[in-house]
C-alpha positions as CSV (number, residue, x, y, z in Angstrom):
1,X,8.4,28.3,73.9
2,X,7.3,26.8,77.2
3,X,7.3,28.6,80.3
4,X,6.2,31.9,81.4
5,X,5.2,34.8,79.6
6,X,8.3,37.2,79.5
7,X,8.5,41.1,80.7
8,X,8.3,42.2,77.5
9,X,4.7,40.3,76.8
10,X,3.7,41.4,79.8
11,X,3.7,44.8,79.5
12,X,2.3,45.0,75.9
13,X,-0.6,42.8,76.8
14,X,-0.9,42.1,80.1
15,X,-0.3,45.2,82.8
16,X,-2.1,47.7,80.8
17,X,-4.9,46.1,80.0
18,X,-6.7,45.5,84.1
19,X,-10.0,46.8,83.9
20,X,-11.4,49.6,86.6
21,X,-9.3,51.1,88.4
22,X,-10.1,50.5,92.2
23,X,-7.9,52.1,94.8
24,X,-8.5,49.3,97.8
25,X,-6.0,47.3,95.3
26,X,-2.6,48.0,97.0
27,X,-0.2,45.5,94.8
28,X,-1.6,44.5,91.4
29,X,0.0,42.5,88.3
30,X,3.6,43.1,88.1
31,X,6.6,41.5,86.9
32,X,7.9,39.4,89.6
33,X,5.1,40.1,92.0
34,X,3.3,36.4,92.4
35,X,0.2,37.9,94.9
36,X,-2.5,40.8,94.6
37,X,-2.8,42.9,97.8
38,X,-6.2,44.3,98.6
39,X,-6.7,46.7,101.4
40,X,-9.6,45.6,103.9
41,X,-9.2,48.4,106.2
42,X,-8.2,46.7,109.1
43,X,-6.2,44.1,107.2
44,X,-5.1,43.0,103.8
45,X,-6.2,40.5,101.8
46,X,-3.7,38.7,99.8
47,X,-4.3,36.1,96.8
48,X,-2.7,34.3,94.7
49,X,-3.6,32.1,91.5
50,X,-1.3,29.6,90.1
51,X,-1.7,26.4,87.4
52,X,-0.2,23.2,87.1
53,X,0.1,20.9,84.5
54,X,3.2,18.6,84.6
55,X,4.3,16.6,87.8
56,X,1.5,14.5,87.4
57,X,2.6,12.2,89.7
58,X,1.8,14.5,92.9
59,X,0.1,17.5,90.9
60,X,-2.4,17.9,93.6
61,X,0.3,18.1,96.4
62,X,2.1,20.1,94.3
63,X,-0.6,22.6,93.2
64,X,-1.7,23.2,97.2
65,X,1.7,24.0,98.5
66,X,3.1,26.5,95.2
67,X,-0.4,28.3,95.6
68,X,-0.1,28.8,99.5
69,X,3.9,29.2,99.4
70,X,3.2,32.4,97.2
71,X,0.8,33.7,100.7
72,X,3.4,33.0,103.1
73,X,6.0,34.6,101.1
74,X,4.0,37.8,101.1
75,X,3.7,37.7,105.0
76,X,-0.1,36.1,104.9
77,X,-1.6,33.2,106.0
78,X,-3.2,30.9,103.6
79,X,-6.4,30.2,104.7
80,X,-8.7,29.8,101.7
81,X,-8.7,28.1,98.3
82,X,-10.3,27.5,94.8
83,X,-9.6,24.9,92.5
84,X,-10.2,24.4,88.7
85,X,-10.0,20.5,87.4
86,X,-9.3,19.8,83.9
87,X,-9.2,16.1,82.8
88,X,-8.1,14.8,79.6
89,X,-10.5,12.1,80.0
90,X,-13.5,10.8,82.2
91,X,-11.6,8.3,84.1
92,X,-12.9,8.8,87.5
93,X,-8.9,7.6,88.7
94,X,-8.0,10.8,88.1
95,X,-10.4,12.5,90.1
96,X,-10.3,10.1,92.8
97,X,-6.5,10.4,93.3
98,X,-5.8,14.6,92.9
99,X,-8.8,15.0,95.1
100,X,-7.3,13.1,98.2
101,X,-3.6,15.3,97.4
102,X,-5.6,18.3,97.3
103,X,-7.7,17.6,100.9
104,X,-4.6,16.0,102.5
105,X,-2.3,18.9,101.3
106,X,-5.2,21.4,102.5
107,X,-5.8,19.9,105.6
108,X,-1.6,19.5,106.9
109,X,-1.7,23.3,105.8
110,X,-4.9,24.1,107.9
111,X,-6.7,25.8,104.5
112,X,-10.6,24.7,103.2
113,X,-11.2,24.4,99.8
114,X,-14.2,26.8,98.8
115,X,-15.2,25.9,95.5
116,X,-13.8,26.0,91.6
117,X,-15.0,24.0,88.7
118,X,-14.2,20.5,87.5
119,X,-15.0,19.4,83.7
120,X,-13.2,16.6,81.1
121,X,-12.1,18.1,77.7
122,X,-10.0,17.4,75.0
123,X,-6.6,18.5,74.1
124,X,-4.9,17.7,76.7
125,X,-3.2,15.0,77.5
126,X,-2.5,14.8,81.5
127,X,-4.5,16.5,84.2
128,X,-4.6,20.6,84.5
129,X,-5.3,22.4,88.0
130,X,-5.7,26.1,88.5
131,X,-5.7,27.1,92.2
132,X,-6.7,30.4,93.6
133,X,-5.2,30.9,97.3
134,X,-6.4,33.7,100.0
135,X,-5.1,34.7,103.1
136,X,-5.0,37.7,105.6
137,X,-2.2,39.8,107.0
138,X,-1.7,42.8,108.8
139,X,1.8,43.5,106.9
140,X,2.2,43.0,103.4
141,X,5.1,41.9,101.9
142,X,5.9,42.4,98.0
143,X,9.1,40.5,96.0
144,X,10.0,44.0,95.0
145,X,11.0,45.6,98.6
146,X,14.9,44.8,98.6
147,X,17.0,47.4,99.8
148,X,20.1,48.2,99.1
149,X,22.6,46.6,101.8
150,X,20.1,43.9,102.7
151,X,21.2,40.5,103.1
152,X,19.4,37.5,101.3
153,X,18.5,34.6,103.0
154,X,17.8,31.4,101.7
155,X,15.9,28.2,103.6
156,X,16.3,24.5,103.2
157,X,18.1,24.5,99.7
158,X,17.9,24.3,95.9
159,X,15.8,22.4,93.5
160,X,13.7,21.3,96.6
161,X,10.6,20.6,94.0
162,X,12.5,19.2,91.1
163,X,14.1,16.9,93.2
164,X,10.7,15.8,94.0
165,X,9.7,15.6,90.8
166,X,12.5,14.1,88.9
167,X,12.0,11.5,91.6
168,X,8.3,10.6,91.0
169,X,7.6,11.1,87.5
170,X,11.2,10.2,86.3
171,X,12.0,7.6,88.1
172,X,11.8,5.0,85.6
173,X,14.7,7.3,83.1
174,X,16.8,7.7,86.7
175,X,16.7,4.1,87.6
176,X,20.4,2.0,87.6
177,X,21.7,6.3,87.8
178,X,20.9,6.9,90.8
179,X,20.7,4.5,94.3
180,X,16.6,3.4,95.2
181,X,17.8,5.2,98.9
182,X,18.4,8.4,97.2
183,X,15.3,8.3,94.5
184,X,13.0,7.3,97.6
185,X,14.5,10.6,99.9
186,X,14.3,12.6,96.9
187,X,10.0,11.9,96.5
188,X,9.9,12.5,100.2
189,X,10.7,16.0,99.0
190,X,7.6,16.1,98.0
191,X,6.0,16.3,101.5
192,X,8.7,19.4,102.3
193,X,7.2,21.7,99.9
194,X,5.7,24.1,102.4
195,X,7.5,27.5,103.1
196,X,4.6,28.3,106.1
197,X,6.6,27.9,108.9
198,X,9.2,30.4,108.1
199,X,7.4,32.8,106.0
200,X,5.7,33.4,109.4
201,X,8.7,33.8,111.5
202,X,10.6,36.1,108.6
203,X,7.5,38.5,108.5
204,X,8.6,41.0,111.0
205,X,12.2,41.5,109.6
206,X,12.1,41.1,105.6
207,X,11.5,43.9,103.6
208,X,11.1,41.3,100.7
209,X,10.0,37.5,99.9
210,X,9.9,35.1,97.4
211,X,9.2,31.6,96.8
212,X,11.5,29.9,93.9
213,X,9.0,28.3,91.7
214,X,9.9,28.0,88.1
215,X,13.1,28.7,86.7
216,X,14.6,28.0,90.5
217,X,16.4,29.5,92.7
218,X,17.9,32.0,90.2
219,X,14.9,32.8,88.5
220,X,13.4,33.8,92.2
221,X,16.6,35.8,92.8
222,X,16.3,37.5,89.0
223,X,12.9,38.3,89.7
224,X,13.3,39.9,93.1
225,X,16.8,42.5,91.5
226,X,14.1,43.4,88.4
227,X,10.6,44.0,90.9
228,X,13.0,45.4,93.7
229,X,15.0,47.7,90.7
230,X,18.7,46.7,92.2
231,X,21.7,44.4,91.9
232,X,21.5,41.2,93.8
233,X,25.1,40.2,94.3
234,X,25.1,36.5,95.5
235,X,27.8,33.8,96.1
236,X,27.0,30.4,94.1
237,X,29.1,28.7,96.6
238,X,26.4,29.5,99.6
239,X,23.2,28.4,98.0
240,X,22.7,24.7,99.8
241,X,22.2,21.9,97.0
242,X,21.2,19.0,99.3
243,X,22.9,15.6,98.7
244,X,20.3,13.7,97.1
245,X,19.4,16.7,94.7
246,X,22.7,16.8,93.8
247,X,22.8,13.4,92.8
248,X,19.1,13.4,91.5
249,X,19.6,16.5,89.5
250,X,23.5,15.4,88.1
251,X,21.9,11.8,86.3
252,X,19.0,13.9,84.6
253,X,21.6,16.2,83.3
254,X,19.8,19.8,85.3
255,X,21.5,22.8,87.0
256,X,19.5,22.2,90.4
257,X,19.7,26.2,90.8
258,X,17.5,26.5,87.8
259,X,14.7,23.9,88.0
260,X,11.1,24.3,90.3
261,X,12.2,25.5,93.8
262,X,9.3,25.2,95.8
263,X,10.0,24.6,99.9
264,X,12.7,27.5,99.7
265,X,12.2,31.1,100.6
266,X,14.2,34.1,99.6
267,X,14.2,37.0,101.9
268,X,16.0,40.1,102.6
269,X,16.7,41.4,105.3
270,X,18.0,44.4,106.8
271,X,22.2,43.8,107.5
272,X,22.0,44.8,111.5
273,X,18.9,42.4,111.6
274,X,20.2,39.4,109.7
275,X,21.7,37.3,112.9
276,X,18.3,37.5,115.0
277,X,16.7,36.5,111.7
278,X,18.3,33.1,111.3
279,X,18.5,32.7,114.7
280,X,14.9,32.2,115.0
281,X,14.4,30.3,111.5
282,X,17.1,27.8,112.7
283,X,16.1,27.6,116.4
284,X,12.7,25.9,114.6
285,X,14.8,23.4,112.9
286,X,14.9,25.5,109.5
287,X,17.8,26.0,107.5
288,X,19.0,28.9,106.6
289,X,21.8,30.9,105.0
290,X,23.2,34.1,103.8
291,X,23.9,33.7,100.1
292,X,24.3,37.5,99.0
293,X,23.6,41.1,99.5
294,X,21.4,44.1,97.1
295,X,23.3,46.8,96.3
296,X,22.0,50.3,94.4
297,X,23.3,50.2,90.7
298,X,22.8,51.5,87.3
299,X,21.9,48.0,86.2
300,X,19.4,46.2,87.4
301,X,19.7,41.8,87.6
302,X,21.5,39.1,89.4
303,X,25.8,38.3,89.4
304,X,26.3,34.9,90.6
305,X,30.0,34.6,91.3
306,X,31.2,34.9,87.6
307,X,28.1,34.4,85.8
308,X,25.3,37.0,85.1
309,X,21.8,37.0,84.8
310,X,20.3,39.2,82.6
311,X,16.8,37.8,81.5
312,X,14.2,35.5,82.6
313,X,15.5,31.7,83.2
314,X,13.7,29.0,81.1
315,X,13.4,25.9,83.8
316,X,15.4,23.3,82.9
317,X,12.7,20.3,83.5
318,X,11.0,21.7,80.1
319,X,13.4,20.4,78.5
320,X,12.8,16.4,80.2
321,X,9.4,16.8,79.3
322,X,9.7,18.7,75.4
């Protein structure tokens, strides 16, 4: 099945099988846990690795902004990068066109691009990046650090990146659904994907991030209750769908609260500090909400309203693109 390798995988083959043991490493792999934390001395060193296949519309946009989203939401600022290129074929168009996303993306997020590897195989049929991000911080901040009695803040929305998406590469399926008005403002999503600006400002209150890649904004929430070991108790009716992803996301027949989230953070924050909090996210022009609280509990995972999440969410765009 597509999509991520689940918890169960993971700890079979993946988490105990990480070579020498090296105490600088302060956060290594772990379910939920999107960055590595190395300890410099002075200051940590935070990275992040993340691929990209689909979305080949804007895949280099895309691929910049998931890979540095996963630094801010860990309190660091992306300053670094390395990029893999796979092509399905030698047509230089390819090249030419991810190459620009990738140096404008870079460049409006103020990282350089260090090196990486670019070859054609076969296989594949659509273009495949791999993107290694680094940054610096002098506080860390893991998925896993909810509290119980912290609030949980979301910014800007749901289904921020699938709207994008859906917009781009299925415009042509959404076409006579959905107005041109609302398909253009939905690909403009796509230039909203950055989670910088309040990653930076959340740094000093949360005691947890997370950016809602795949699986949305419930997957994000599902993974932060499993790292974090608590219930996440949060009210369906608070998380912002925007208009036009409502509408976008209604014709292709998707839940936007479980499809790519990217340009939404998830924080939580201590209750007597919540106000200040959003204060200074929204006095930068950023929305933001409360959508739910952690609480201590036998049983660890994610109640929204009535329904309950109790495993890993499969992203609904597979299924557009099985």
């Amino acid at each position: 099945m597509i999509g991520k390798v689940g918890p169960e995988g993971l700890d079979q083959y993946v988490f105990n099988r990480l070579g020498a043991v090296d105490e600088s490493v302060m956060v290594g792999p772990a379910y939920g846990e999107d960055t590595a934390a190395i300890d410099l001395g002075d200051r940590v060193l935070v990275v992040n690795s993340d691929p990209i296949i689909y979305a080949a519309d804007r895949i280099g946009t895309l691929g910049v902004n998931i890979a540095a989203n996963d630094l801010a939401a860990s309190g660091a600022e992306p300053g670094w990068m390395m990029v893999t290129y796979l092509f399905p074929d030698s047509d230089e168009n390819y090249l030419d066109k991810i190459t620009r996303q990738l140096d404008a993306a870079s460049k409006d997020l103020g990282i350089a691009i260090v090196g990486g590897h670019s070859e054609y195989i076969s296989g594949i049929d659509r273009p495949f990046l791999s993107l290694t991000c680094f940054g610096l911080t002098d506080r860390y901040i893991p998925t896993g650090g909810v509290r119980p009695g912290d609030k949980l803040i979301l910014t800007k929305g749901a289904g921020i990146e699938a709207t994008g998406i859906l917009a781009t590469d299925f415009r042509s399926e959404l076409e006579g659904k959905v107005p041109d008005e609302v398909l253009k403002k939905g690909a403009d999503k796509l230039n909203q994907l950055s989670v910088l600006p309040e990653g930076l400002l959340l740094n000093e209150f949360a005691t947890a991030m997370h950016d809602p890649t795949e699986g949305g904004v419930l997957a994000g929430l599902f993974e932060m209750a499993s790292a974090s070991g608590l219930a996440l108790e949060v009210d369906r009716e608070a998380i912002v769908v925007n208009s036009d992803t409502q509408r976008i996301c209604e014709a292709a027949g998707v839940d936007p609260l479980k499809v790519f989230g990217s340009g939404a953070l998830i924080a939580s924050v201590p209750a007597e500090e919540v106000q200040e909090a959003l204060e200074l996210v929204r006095n930068r022009g950023i929305k933001a909400s409360v959508i739910g609280e952690a609480r201590a509990s036998d049983v660890t995972g994610l109640k929204v309203g009535r329904e309950t999440v109790e495993e890993t969410i499969r992203d609904q765009l597979y299924e557009l693109w099985d």
